[in-house]
N, C-alpha and C positions, 0 to 999 in steps of 0.2 A: 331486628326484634321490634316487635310494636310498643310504643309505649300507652301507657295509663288513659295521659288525654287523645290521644290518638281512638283509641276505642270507643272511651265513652263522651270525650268532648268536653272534657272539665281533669282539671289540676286535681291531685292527690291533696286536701286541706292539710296545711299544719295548725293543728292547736296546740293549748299549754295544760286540758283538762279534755279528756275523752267527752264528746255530747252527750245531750241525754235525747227521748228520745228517737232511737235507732231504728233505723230499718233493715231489711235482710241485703246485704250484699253490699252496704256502707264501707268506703276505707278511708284513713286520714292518717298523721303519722303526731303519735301525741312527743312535743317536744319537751316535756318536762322529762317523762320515761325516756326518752330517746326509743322509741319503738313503732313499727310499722304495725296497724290495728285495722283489723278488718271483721265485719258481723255476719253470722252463718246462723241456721235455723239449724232447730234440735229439737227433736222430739220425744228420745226418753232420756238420754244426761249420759255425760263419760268424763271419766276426769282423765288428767293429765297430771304428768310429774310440774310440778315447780321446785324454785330454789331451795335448799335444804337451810334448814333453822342455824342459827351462831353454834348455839348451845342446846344439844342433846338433851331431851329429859321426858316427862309425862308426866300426869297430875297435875299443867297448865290449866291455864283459860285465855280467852283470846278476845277481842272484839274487832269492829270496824268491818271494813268489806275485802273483796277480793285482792284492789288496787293498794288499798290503804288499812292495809291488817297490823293488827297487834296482837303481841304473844306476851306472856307474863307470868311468874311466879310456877311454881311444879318443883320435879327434883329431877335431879342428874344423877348417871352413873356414879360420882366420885361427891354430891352431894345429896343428904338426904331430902333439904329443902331450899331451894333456890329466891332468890330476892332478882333474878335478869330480866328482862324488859329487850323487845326487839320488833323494830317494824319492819313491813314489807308492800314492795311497791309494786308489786305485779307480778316481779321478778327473782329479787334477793333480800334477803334478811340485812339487819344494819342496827347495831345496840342503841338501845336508848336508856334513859335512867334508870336506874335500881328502882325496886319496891321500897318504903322507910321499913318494913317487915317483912321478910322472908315467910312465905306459904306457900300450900300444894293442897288440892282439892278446897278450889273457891269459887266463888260465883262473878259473875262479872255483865256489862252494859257497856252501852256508848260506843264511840268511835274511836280511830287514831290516834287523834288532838286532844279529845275528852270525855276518855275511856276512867270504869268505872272498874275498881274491884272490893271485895267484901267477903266477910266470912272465911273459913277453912282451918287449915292448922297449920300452926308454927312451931318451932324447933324448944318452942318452951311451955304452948299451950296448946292442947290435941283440940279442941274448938274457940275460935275466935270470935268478937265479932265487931273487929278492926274495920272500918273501911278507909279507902286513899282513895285520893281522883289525879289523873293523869293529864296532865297538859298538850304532852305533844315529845315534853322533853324530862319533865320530871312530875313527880307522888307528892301529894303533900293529904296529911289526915284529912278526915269527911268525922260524920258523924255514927258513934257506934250503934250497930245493930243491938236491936232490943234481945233479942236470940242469938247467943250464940252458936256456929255450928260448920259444920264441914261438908261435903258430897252433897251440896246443896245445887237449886238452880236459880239462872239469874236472866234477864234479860231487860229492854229497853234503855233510854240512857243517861248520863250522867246527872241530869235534874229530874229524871223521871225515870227512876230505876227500880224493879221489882225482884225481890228474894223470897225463894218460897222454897220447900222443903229441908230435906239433910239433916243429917245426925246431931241432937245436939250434947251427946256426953253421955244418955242416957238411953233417948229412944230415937227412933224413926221419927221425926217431926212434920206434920200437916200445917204447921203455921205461913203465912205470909206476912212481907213485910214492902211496904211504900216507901222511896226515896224521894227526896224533891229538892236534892242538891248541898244539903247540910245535915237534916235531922230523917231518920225512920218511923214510919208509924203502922200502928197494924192492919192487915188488909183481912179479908177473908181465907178463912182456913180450906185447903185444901181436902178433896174427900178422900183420899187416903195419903198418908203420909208415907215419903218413898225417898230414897238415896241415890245418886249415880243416876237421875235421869238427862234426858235431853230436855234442851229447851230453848224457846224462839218465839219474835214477837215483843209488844211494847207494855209498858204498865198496866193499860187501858186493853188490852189483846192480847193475852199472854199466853203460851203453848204450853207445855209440862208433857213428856213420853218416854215410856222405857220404864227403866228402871227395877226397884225391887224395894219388898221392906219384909223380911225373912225366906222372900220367895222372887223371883224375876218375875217381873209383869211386860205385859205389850199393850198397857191401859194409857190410855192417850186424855189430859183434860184439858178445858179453857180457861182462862180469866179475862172477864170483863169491866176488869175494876173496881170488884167489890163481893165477887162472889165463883166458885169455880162448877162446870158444869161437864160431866163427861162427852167424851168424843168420841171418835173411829178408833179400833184398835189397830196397831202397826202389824204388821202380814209377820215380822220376826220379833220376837219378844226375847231381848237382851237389855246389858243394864252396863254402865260405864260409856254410854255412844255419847256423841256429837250432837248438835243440831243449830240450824242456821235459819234466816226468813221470816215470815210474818204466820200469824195462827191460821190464813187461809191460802200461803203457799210458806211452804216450810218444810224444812231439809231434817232427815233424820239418817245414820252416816255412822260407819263404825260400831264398836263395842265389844260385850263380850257376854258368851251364852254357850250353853252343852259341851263345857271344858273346853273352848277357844275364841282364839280373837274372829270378830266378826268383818266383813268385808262390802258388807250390804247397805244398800241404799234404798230409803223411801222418801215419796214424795207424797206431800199434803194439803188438802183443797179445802179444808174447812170443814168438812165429815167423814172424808175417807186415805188409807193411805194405798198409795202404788209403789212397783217396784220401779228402781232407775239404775242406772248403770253402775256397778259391783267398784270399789275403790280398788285400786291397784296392790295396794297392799292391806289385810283385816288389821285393829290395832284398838287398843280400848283405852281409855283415860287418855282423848287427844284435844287438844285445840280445837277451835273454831272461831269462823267469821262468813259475814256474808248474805247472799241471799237463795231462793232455789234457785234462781238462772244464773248466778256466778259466787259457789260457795269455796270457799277455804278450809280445807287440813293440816292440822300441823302437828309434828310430833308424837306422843303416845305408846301403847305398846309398854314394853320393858325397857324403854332408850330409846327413841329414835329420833334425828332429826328432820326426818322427810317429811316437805310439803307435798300437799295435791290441789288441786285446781277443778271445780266442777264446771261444767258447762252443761246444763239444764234444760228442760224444755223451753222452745218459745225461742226469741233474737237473743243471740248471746255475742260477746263480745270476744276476740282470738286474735293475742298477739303472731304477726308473723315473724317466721325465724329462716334464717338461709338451713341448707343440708351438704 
């Protein structure tokens, strides 16, 4: 049997952090993972099964990337709202600290290390607006949101974190709101206010899609830091989906529309969306993390613990596994 440098004339690299970047047809083996990695080109996206969650539930939020995801707060079968905390390294799930307050339908930023969450409801209040910051290994309070509210959206990170829509007790809310690592302040209002949307993208860039506010929409806007401007509409118009990436590539993934779980994927360039490769399984109210060339699912539906794994258009990254 040939080997590696035999072929190509150079050693298979060991790193302890996958490179950045890549080119097509890269291999190395990252020794932190313990895993053989190699990069392949894609041109419309397909996902893959990955390791299934500790703990069962939907009504999460998630942040960080493919390698280094985080899953948080939702409800389980046998709970109606959950405080667990769980990272993922490429591969498998692994508990990390509790929430200091237990919620499900919230917004969330940030990475692994220091991930951001806010808003939603707890088991004593139907809209909060608690925020925590996450370390790596445990929650400790932030500063409350001006607004309180739930089915809201969230995105960029722990010093620069943006909340904008969701219900706050009364109505559909168009407000936004600024983080800068302690305190909130108010941003520009959205042009319509909506629940259960997707969303993706930094403080400064911010995506908002999907959703609904007495009615489902496929109405897609931007934020640029001070003001929101409409966008391309989504080709499927559901509300409770996903969404990973920046406001000019950006993942939209999951939900739910015409009495069922949705299974469909688009992709977004800054004014239009396309279709990308169908998730394995449809599921609404799930996790996320990521980008569009290596996005994260997790959980959702009625209960489910199952991850997915997108691989995107463009150089994508693919653990190898034996058969």
């Amino acid at each position: 049997m040939s080997e590696y440098k035999t072929i190509h004339g150079i050693h298979v690299q060991a790193l302890d952090t996958d490179p950045s970047n890549l080119g097509a047809g890269q291999v190395w083996y990252n020794t932190t993972s313990n895993q053989l990695k190699i990069t392949a080109v894609s041109t419309s996206g397909a996902w893959a099964t990955g390791g299934n969650l500790g703990t069962t539930r939907n009504a999460l939020d998630g942040a960080g990337t493919q390698t280094a995801g985080l899953a948080f707060g939702g409800r389980t079968p046998s709970n109606p709202t959950t405080n667990a905390t769980e990272h993922y390294d490429g591969s498998a799930w692994t508990g990390g600290g509790n929430m200091g307050t237990a919620r499900k339908y919230l917004g969330s930023a940030g990475t692994q290390t220091a991930g951001l969450g806010f808003g939603g409801r707890t088991p004593s209040n139907p809209t909060t607006n608690a925020t925590e910051h996450y370390d790596g290994s445990a929650w400790t309070d932030g500063g409350n949101m001006a607004t309180a509210r739930n089915y809201l959206g969230g995105c960029g990170t722990q010093t620069a974190g943006l909340g904008f829509g969701g219900y706050d007790g009364s109505n559909d809310t168009n407000a936004t709101e600024h983080y800068d690592g302690s305190a909130w302040t108010a941003g520009g209002n959205m042009g319509t206010g909506r629940v259960n949307m997707g969303s993706a993208g930094t403080q400064t860039a911010g995506l908002a899609f999907g959703g609904g506010s007495g009615s489902t929409t496929n109405a897609t806007e931007h934020y640029d830091g001070s003001a929101w401007t409409a966008g391309g509409n989504m080709g499927t118009t559901r509300y409770s989906l996903a969404g990973a990436g920046t406001d000019t590539a950006g993942l939209g993934f999951g939900g739910y529309a015409s009495m069922d779980s949705v299974n469909a994927t688009e992709h977004y360039d800054g004014s239009a969306w396309t279709a990308g490769g169908n998730m394995g399984t449809g599921r609404e109210n799930l996790g996320s993390a990521g980008t569009l060339s290596a996005g994260l699912a997790f959980g959702g539906a009625f209960g489910s613990n199952a991850t997915e794994e997108y691989a995107g258009p463009g150089i994508t990254t693919q653990t190898v596994t034996s058969s």
